[in-house]
C-alpha positions as CSV (number, residue, x, y, z in Angstrom):
1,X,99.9,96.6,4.2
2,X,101.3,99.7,2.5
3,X,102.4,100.0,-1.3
4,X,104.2,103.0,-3.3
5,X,104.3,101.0,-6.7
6,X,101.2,100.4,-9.1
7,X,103.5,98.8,-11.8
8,X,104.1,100.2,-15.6
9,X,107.6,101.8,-16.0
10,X,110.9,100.6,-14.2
11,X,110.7,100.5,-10.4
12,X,112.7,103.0,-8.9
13,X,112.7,101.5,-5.5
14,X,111.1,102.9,-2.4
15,X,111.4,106.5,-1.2
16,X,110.5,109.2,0.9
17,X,109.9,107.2,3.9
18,X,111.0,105.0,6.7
19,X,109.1,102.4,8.5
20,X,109.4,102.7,12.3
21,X,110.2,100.0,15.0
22,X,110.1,101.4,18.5
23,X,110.9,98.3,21.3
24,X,110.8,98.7,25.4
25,X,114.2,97.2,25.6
26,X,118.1,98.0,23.9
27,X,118.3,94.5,23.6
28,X,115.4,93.9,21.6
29,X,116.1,97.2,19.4
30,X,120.2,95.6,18.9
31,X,118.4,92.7,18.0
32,X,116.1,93.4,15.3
33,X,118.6,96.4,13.8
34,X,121.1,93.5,13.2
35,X,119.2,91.7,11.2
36,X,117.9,94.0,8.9
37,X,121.1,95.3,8.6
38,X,122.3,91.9,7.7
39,X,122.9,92.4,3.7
40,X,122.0,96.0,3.7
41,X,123.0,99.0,4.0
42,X,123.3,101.1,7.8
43,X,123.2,104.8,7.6
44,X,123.1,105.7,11.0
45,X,124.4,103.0,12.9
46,X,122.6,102.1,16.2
47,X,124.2,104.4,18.5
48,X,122.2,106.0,22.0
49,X,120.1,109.3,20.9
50,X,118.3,112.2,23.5
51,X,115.5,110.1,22.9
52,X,116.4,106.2,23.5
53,X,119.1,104.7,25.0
54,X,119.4,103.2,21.0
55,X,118.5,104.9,17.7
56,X,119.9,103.6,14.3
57,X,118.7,104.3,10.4
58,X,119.8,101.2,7.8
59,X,118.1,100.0,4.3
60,X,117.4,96.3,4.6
61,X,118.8,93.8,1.3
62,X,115.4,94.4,0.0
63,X,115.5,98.2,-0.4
64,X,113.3,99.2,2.7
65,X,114.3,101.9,5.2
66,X,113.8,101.6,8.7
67,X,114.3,103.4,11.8
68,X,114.8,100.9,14.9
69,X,114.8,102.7,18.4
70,X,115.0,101.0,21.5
71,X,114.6,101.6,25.8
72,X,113.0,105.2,25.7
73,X,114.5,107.8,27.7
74,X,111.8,109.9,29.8
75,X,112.1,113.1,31.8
């Protein structure tokens, strides 16, 4: 459970963070980034990184930012 807003004022929306999702597969990582892309916004679309054979950035329709990365690339 995590919360930013204690109420009073106008919300402002979430910021200054992302929520991370790290999967063992590609697949899996395609998966879940599609559907929290689905109605929102993508920043950095889901795209192989030095770090995982898939990395993308995107603001679900509810205003939450995520980082999905999927099928880690070790040395």
């Amino acid at each position: 459970m995590a919360s930013d807003w204690a109420g009073g004022g106008a919300y402002e929306g979430m910021k200054g963070f992302s929520v991370t999702l790290d999967y063992e597969s590609e697949q899996e990582a395609e998966r879940i980034f599609a559907g929290l892309a689905d109605g929102g916004h993508v920043l950095v679309p889901l795209q192989p990184s030095f770090f995982a054979k898939a990395f993308g950035m995107v603001i679900d329709r509810f205003g939450t930012p995520w980082m999905v990365s999927g099928g880690a690339i070790t040395a």
